[in-house]
C-alpha positions as CSV (number, residue, x, y, z in Angstrom):
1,X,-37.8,20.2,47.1
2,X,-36.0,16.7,48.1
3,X,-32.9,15.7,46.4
4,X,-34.1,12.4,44.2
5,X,-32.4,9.1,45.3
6,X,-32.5,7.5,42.2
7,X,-29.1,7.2,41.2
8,X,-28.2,8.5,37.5
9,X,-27.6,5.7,35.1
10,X,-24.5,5.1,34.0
11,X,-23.8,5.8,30.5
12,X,-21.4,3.5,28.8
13,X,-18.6,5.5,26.6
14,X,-19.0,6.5,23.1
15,X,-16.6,5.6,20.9
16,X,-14.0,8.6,18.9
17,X,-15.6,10.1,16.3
18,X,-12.4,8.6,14.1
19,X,-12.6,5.6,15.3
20,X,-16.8,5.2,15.0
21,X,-16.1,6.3,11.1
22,X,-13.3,3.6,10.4
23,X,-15.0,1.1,12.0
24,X,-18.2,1.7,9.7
25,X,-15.8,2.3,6.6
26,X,-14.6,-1.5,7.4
27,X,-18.1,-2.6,7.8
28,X,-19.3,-0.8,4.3
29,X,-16.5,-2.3,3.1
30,X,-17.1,-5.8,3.9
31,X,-20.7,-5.5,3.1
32,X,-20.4,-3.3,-0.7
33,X,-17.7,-6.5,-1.4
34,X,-20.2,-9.0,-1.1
35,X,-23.0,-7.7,-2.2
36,X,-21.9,-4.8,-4.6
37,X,-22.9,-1.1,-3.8
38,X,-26.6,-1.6,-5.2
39,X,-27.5,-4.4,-3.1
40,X,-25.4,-3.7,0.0
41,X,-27.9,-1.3,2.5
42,X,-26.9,0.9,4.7
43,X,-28.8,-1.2,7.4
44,X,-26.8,-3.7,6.9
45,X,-23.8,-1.6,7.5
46,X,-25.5,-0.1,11.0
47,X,-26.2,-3.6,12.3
48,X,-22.6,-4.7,12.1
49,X,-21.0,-1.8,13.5
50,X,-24.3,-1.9,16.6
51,X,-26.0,1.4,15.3
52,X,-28.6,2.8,13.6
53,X,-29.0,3.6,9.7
54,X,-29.1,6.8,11.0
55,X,-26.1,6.8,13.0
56,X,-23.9,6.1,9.2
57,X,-25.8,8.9,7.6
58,X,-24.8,10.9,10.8
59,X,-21.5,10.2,9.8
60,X,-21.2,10.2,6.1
61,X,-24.0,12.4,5.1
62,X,-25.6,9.7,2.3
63,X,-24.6,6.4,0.9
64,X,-22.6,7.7,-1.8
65,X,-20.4,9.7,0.3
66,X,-19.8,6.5,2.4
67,X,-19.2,4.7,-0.6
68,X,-16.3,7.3,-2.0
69,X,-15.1,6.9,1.5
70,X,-14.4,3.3,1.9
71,X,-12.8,3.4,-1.8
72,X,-10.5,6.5,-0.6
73,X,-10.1,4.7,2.9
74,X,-8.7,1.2,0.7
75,X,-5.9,3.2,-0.9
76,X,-5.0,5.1,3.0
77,X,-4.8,1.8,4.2
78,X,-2.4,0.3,1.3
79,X,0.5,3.2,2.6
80,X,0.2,3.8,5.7
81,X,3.0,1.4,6.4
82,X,5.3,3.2,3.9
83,X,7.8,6.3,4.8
84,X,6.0,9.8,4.4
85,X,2.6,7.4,3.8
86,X,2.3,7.8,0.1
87,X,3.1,6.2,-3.0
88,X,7.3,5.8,-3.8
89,X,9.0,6.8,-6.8
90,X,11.4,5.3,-9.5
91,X,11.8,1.0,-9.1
92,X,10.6,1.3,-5.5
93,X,7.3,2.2,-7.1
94,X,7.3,-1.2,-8.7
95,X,8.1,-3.2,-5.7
96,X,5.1,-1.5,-4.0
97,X,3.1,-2.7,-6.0
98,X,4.3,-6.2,-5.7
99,X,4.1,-5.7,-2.1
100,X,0.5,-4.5,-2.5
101,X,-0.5,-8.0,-4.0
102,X,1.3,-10.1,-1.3
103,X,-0.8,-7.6,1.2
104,X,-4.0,-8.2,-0.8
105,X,-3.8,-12.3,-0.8
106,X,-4.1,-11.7,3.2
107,X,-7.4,-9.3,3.0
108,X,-9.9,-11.2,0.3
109,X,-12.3,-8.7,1.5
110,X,-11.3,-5.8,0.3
111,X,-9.7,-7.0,-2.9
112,X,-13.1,-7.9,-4.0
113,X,-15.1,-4.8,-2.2
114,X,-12.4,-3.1,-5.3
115,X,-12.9,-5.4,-7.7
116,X,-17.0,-5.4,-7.5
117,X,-16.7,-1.7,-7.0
118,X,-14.6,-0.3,-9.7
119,X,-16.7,-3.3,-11.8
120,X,-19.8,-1.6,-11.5
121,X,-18.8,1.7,-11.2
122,X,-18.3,1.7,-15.4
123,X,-21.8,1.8,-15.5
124,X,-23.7,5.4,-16.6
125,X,-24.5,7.6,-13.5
126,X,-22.4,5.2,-10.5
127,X,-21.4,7.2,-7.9
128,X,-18.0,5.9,-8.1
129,X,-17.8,6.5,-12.2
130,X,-15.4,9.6,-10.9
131,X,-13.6,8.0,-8.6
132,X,-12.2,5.3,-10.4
133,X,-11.6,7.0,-13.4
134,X,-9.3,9.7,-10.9
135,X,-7.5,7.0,-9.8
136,X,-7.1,4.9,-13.0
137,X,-5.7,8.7,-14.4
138,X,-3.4,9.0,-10.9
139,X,-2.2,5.4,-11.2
140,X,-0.8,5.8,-15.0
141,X,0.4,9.0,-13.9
142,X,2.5,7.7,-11.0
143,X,3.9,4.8,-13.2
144,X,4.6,6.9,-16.1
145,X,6.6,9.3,-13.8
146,X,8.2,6.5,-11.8
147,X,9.2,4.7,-15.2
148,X,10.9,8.2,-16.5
149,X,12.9,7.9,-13.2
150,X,14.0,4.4,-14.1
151,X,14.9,5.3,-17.5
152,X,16.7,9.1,-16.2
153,X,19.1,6.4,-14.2
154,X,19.8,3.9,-16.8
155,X,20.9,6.7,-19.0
156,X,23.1,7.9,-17.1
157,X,24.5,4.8,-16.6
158,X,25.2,4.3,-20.3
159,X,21.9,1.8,-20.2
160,X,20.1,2.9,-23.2
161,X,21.0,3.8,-26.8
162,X,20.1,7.0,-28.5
163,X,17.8,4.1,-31.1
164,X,16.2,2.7,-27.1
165,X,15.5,6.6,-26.7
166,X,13.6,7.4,-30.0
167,X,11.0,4.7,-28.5
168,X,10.6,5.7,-24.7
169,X,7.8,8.3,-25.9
170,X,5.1,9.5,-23.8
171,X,2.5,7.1,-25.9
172,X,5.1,4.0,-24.9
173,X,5.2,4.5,-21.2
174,X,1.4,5.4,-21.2
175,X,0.8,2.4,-22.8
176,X,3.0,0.6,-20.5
177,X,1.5,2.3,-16.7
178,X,-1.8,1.3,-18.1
179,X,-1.1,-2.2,-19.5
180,X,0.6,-2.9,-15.8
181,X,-2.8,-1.5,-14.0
182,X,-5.0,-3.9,-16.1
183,X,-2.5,-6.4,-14.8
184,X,-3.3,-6.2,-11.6
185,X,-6.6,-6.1,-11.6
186,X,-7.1,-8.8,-14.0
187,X,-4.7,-11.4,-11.6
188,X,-6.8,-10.2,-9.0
189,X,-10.2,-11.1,-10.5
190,X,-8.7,-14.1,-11.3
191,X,-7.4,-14.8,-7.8
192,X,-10.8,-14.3,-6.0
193,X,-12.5,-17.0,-8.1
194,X,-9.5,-19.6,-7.5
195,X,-7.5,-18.1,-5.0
196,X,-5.9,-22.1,-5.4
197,X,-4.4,-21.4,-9.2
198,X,-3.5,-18.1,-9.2
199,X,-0.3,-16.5,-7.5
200,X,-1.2,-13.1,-6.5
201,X,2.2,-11.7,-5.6
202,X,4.2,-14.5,-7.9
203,X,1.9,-13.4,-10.7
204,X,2.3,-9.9,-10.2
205,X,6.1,-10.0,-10.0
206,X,6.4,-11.9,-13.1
207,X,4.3,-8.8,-15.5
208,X,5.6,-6.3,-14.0
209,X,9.0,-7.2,-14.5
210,X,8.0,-8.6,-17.9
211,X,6.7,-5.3,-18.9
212,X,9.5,-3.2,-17.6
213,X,12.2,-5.6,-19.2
214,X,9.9,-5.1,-22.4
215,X,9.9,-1.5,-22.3
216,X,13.3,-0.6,-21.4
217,X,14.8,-3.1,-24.3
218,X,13.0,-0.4,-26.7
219,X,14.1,-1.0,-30.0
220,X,15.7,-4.1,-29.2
221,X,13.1,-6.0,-28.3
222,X,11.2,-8.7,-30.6
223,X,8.1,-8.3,-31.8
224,X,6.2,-11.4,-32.9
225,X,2.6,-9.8,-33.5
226,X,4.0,-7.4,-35.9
C-alpha cells in the first residue's frame, strides 16, 4: 500500500465546553427576551451562536433545562463582581440592589428576558413556575435576614425603642422584603417601555430607602390609610 498524498484537512478549533454553553445561555437569553419562552425556538438560538438545534440540546438536554439555565445564569452574572460572589448582608444588601438597577439600565436585554420570563412563568404548568417562585422565596428571605441585621445594629446603638420593637415582627419585615421586590420589578417594567421617564437606579434608591426609613420608624411612623 502507498501512503495517500492528500493532505488531512485542517480542522478549525472547537470552542470549551464552558464557553460553547455561556455563549448559547447569552443567545437564549437574547432571543426568550424578545420573543418570550413560547415563541423563542431553539433554532433560533443555534443560528446565532453558528450551530445546530441539535448542538443546544447537546448541551442543555431540552428547552426547559436551557431555559432554567439562562434564568440561573442572570442571577451568576449579577455577583460575580462582588467579594465571595454571592449576595451581601445587612445595609450592604440594600446598596446591591441599587447597584443591580444601575447595572440593569446598561443590559436592556436581559432585564426584559426577566421581566417576560418571570411574566409568563405565573401561568399553570411553565417550566419556570418553580423557578421563580424559589427565588421570589430566596429574595424575601435574604432581605428579611439582612433587615434583622440592620435592626440587631441600630439596637445596639440605642436606635430603636422597646414600642419600635413590639412592631419589627416577622409579618412586618416579610411584608417589607416583598413590598421592595415588587419594587423592583415594577420600575423595571416600567423602564423598558420608557426607558426616557423612568430612573432605574434613582427610582430604585428612592423605595428602597423609603421603605427601610418606613420600617425602622415602627411605631413612629404616620399612617394616613388607616
Amino acid at each position: 500500500m502507498t501512503e495517500a498524498t492528500t493532505p488531512a484537512r485542517t480542522r478549525r478549533p472547537r470552542k470549551g465546553t464552558a464557553a460553547r454553553r455561556e455563549e448559547i445561555l447569552r443567545a437564549a437569553m437574547r432571543v426568550f427576551g424578545s420573543k418570550g419562552y413560547h415563541q423563542g425556538s431553539l433554532a433560533e438560538v443555534a443560528e446565532q451562536v453558528g450551530i445546530t438545534h441539535a448542538g443546544v440540546l447537546h448541551h442543555f438536554g431540552s428547552k426547559n433545562q436551557l431555559l432554567i439555565e439562562v434564568l440561573e445564569f442572570r442571577d451568576v452574572v449579577d455577583v460575580e463582581h462582588l467579594e465571595g460572589k454571592h449576595i451581601p448582608g445587612g445595609l450592604d444588601l440594600f446598596r446591591h440592589l441599587v447597584t443591580t438597577a444601575r447595572m440593569n439600565a446598561e443590559r436592556p436585554g436581559i432585564v426584559q428576558a426577566y421581566t417576560v420570563l418571570t411574566g409568563e412563568s405565573v401561568t399553570d404548568q411553565h417550566p419556570a413556575r418553580d423557578w421563580a417562585a424559589r427565588r421570589f422565596a430566596g429574595l424575601r428571605g435574604d432581605i428579611t435576614s439582612a433587615l434583622d441585621t440592620v435592626i440587631a445594629e441600630r439596637r445596639e446603638a440605642g436606635l430603636l425603642t422597646p414600642e419600635d420593637d413590639v412592631e419589627l415582627d416577622p409579618v412586618a419585615l416579610d411584608r417589607a422584603a416583598s413590598t421592595i421586590i415588587a419594587v423592583m420589578d415594577g420600575l423595571q417594567t416600567q423602564w423598558l417601555l420608557d426607558p426616557e421617564a423612568v430612573d432605574l437606579s434613582g427610582a430604585t434608591a428612592f423605595a428602597i430607602e423609603a421603605i427601610l426609613s418606613s420600617t425602622l420608624a415602627a411605631s413612629r411612623r404616620e399612617r394616613p390609610l388607616d
